[in-house]
N, C-alpha and C positions, 0 to 999 in steps of 0.2 A: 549390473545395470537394471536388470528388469526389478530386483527388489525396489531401484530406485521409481516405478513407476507403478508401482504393487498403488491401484486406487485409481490414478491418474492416468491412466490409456487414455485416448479419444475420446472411445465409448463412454468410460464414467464421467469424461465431461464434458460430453454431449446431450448425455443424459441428465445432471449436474443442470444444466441450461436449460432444457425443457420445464424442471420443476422451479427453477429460479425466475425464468424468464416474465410471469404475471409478474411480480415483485420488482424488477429493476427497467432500468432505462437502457435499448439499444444505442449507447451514445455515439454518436458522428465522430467521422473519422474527416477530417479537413485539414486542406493546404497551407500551410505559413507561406503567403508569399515575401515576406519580410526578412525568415530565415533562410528560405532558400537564396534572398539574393545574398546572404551574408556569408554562406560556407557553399553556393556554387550545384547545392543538391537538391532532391525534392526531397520536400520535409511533411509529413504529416502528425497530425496532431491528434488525439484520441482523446476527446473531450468526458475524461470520468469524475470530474468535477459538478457534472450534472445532473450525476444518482441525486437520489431523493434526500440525502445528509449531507450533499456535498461532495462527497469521494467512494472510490473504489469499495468500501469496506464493505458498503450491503452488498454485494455479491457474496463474498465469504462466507459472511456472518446468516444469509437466508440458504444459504447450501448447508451451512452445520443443523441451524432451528430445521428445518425441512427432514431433515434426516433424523429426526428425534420423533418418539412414540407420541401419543397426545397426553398418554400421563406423566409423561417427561416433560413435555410442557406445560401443563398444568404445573408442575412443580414451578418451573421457573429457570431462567437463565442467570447465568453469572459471571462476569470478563472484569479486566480490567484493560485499561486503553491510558494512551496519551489523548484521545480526543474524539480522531474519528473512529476506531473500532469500535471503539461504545456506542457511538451514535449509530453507529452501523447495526449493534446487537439490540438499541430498543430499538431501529426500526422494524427488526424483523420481532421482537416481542410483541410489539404494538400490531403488528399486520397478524401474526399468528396467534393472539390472544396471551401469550406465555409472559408472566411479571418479570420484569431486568430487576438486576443492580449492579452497580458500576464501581468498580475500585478505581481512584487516577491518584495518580502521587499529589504531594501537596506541593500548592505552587501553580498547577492547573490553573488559566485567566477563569475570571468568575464567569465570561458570558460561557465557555462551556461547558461548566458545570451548570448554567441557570439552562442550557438550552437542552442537556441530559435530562435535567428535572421536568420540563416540556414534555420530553419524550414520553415522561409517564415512570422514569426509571428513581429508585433507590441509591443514591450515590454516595460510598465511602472513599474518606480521603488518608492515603496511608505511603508512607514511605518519600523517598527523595525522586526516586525513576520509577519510572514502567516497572522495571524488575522487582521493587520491593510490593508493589500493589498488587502486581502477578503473583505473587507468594501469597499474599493474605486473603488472597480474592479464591484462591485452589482452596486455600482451607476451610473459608466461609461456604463454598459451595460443598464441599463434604462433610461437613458440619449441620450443614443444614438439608440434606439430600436434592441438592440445585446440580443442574448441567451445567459444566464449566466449559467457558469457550474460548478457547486460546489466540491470542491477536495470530498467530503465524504459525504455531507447531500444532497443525493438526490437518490431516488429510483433505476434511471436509471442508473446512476454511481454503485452503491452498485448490482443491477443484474450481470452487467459488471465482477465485483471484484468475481462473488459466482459462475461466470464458470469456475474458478478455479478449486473449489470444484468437480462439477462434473468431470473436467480430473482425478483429482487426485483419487477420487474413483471407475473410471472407469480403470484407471490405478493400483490399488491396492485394492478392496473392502476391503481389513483386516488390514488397519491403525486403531489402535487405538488409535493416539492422531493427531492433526497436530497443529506446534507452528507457531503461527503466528506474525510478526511483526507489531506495533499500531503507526500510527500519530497519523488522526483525528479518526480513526476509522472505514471506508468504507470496509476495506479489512477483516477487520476480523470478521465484523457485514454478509460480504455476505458470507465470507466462512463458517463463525458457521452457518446461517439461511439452507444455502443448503445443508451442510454434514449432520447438524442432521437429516434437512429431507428425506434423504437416507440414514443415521445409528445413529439412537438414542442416541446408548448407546456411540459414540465416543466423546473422549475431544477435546475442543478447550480450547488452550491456548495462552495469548496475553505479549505481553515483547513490553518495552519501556527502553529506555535509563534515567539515571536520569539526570534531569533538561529539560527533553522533555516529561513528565510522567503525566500531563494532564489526559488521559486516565484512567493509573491505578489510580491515586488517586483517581477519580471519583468513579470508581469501585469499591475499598474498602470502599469509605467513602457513599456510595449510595447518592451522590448528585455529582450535577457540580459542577466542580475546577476549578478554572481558575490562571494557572500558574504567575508569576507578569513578567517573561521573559524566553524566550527560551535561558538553558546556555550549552546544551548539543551541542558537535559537528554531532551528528546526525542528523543535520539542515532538510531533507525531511522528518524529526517524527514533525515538529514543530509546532504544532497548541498548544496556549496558551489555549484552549475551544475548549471541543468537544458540541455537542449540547445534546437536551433533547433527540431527537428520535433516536438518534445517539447510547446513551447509554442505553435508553429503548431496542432496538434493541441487544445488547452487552450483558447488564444483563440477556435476555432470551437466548443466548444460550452459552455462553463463563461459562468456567469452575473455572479460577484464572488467573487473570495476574499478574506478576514479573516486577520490574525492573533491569538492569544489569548501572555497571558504563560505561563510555566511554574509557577508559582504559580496560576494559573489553571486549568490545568488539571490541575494535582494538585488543590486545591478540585473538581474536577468527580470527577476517581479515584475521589475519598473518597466523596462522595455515589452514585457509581454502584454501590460497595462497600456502603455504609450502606443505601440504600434498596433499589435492582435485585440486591444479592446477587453483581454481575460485576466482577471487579480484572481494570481493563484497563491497560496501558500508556502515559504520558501521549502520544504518537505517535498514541492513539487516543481517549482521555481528553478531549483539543482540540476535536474534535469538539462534543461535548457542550458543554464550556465556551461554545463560541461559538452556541450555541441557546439556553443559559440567558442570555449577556449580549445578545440579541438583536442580534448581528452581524451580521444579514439581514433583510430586509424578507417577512413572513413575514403582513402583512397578508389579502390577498387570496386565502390558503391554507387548507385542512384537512388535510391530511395530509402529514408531514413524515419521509423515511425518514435515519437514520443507519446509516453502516457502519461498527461496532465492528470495526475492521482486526485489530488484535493483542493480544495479554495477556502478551508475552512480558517480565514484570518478577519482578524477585526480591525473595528477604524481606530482604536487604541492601539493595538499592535501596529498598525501602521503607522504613527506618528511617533510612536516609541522606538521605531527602527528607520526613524525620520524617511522616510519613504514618502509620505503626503507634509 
């Protein structure tokens, strides 16, 4: 167990928070009174759709650039993403001065690719998933003597993703559960690592979209899965393989993860849009869905925290999944 937190103690991501914290947004933690009247409990909402790119990612991604030499960045950064991890890694190039470039699979919508090139970043298009851009994006960066940064298997990214944790229980110490949404699994590998280590007894729970569910099936079947393709429209959950340490990490503090349909959680979009006033992403959408169809045992609970990860969806993707 302590290997599993070899990085990840408090301390490193407390400290983790200190150097990150000019770079991101303290995002509010608010009441759903809409969901609470619906499942009977208090529900809070952890608004990370509010970073500077839209979602969660610039935490990660400015804890990895941060911990790099200056002629490391000078050289330049290198990732591949479904969307927002990229966006996440030029923010933090564009804030630290260090040149991105982006590998996303092909098939990526054009506005995020045109809003990557915004960012200032170099973007190649390669492969069907996550997975095959991730391959060619490690070799591009050693290739070319570039820092590679990995959407999820990498320490300094996953501290990043677990000062979440700490807002959220400094903001609320009497959550007793917080649902988390799962790609590769960074986010919810640093949120479970950090919350138990400030409150034991609390649950983490993980949801994924099905055809993008990589993650839980790993989970239940305690080995790697490696999906044959990404069919979910949840495209930023889309990693076909999570890794070994990935899910070592997951298994030790994660409670049960669910999957919800993509219909499902567009149903959820819609109602967070209609009632809460927030157009989230279904990547984050899922979430939700799986609180309203009670995918967890939520009995012996009062307070129930979500982290709305992203909002990065367009007004085409919306009418495309007839939603508007």
């Amino acid at each position: 167990m302590s290997q599993i937190f070899s990085g990840l103690t408090i301390n490193d991501v407390q400290n983790t928070y200190k150097q990150i914290r000019p770079y991101i947004l303290k995002t509010p933690l608010i009441r759903s009174f809409y969901l609470e009247r619906k499942i009977k409990k208090e529900v809070y909402l952890k608004l990370e759709y509010l970073q500077p790119t839209r979602s969660f990612k610039v935490r990660g991604a400015c804890s990895k650039a941060l911990s790099l030499n200056p002629e490391e960045l000078k050289q330049g950064l290198v990732t591949a993403s479904g969307g927002n991890h990229g966006l996440g890694v030029c923010y933090a190039g564009k804030e630290l001065e260090a040149p991105t470039t982006v590998f996303l699979p092909n098939g990526t919508n054009q506005e995020t690719i045109e809003t990557i090139k915004k960012w200032g970043a170099k973007v190649f298009l390669h492969g069907k998933a996550w997975d095959e851009a991730n391959i060619a994006g490690q070799k591009y960066a050693v290739d070319n003597a570039k820092t590679y940064i990995h959407a999820f298997d990498d320490i300094a990214v996953v501290r990043g993703q677990g000062t979440i944790a700490l807002e959220m229980l400094e903001q609320n110490p009497f959550l007793d559960a917080i649902i988390v949404s799962v790609g590769g699994g960074g986010l919810i590998s640093g949120i479970g690592l950090v919350a138990r280590q400030m409150k034991p007894e609390i649950r983490i729970y993980g949801v994924e979209t099905v055809g993008a569910d990589a993650v839980t099936q790993s989970f239940h079947q305690g080995t790697l899965v490696e999906l044959p393709a990404i069919t979910s429209i949840a495209k930023t959950l889309g990693a076909k393989k999570t890794t070994q340490a990935t899910l070592d990490r997951i298994n030790a503090v994660v409670d049960d993860m669910q999957t919800v349909t993509d219909q499902e959680a567009l149903d959820s979009l819609k109602i967070m849009l209609n009632y809460e006033k927030i157009l989230l992403e279904p990547a984050s959408s899922c979430s939700v869905a799986a609180l309203l169809l009670n995918k967890f045992n939520f009995e012996d609970m009062d307070r129930i925290g979500i982290i709305l990860c992203g909002a990065n969806v367009t007004l085409n993707e919306l009418k495309k999944w007839k939603v508007v």
